[in-house]
VEXKE-882616 format. One line per field, with one value per residue (C-alpha): x, z, y. Coordinates in Angstrom, 1 decimal, padded with zeros to 4 digits. Layout:
N
X <- c(X,...)
Z <- c(Z,...)
Y <- c(Y,...)
//
This chain:
118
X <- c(131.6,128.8,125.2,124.5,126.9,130.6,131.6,134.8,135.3,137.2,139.9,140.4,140.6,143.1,144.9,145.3,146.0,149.3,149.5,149.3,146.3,148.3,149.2,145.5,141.9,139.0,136.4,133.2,130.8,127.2,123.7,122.9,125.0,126.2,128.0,131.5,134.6,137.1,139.2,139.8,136.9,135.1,131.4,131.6,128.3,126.8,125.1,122.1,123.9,122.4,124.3,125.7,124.8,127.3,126.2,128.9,131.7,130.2,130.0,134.0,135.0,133.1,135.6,138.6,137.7,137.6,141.2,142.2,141.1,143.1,146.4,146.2,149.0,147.7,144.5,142.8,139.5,137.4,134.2,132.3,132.7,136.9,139.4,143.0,145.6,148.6,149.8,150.3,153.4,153.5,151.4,153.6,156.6,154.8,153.8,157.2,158.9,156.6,154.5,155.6,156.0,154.2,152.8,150.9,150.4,147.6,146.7,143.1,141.7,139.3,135.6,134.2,131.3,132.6,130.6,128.6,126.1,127.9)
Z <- c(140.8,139.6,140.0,136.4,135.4,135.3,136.0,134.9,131.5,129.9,132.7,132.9,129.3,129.2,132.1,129.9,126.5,126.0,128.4,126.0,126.5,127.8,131.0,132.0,131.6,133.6,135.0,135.7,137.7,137.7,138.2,134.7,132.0,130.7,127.5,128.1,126.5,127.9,125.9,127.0,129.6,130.4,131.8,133.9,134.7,137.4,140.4,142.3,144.8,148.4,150.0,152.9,152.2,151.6,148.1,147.9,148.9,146.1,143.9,144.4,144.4,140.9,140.1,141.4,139.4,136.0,136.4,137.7,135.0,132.6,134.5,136.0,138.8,140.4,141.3,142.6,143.4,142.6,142.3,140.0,140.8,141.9,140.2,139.5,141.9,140.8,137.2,135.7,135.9,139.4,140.3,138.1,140.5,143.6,142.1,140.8,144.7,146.7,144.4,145.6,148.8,151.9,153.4,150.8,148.4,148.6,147.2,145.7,146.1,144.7,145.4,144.1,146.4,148.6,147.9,144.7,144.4,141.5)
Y <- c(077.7,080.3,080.6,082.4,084.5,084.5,088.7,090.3,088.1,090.5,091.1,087.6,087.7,089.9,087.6,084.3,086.1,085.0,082.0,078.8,076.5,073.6,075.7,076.2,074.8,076.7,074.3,075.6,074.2,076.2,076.6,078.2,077.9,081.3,083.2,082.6,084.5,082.9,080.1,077.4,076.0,073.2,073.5,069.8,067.9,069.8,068.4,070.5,072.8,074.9,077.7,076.1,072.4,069.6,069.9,072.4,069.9,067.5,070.1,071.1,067.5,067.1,070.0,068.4,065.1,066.2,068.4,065.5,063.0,065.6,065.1,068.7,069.1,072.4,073.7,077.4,077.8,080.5,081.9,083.6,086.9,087.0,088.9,088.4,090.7,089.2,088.8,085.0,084.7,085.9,083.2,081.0,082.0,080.9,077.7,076.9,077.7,075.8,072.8,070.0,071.2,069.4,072.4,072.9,069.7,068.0,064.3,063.8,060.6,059.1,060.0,057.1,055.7,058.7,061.4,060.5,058.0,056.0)
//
């Protein structure tokens, strides 16, 4: 999620380079829409959000939703502002030991009538 500017573009850049679209897809959620660099992301249909407020819970199950309607297995949060401290396929190494795993796998239901006024 950002407010109006997503920060360090060009390390993150340099992060996806050589991992093939059909590995990733960056959702955004914001405030403001802003210049982007990156390949490969989606600006969703954002709702009106308030540090603190459940708008924020919306506003992450909104996120969830559309990597979910494209059949994405894996998710990571971030904000606007984070920075990568491992490599890809570091992270890729994780993912591959424990997905799937129950400690850490986690089913998203549908928010339908849940959350959003539908």
């Amino acid at each position: 999620m950002i407010k109006d500017q997503f920060f360090n573009q060009e390390i993150w850049k340099e992060f996806f380079k050589d991992i093939p679209h059909n590995e990733y897809k960056i959702y955004i959620h914001y405030k403001q829409k802003c210049p982007m660099i990156l390949e490969n992301h989606e600006f969703i249909n954002s709702i009106p959000t308030k540090w603190g407020s459940i708008s924020l819970v919306k506003a992450t199950f909104r996120l969830f939703e559309c990597a979910k309607n494209d059949n994405c297995t894996m998710m990571f949060l971030l904000s606007g502002d984070t920075l990568p401290l491992q490599s890809y396929s570091n992270i890729a190494k994780i993912k591959n030991t424990y997905f799937g795993k129950k400690r850490i796998r986690t089913t998203l239901r549908t928010t339908k009538n849940v959350f959003f006024d539908t």
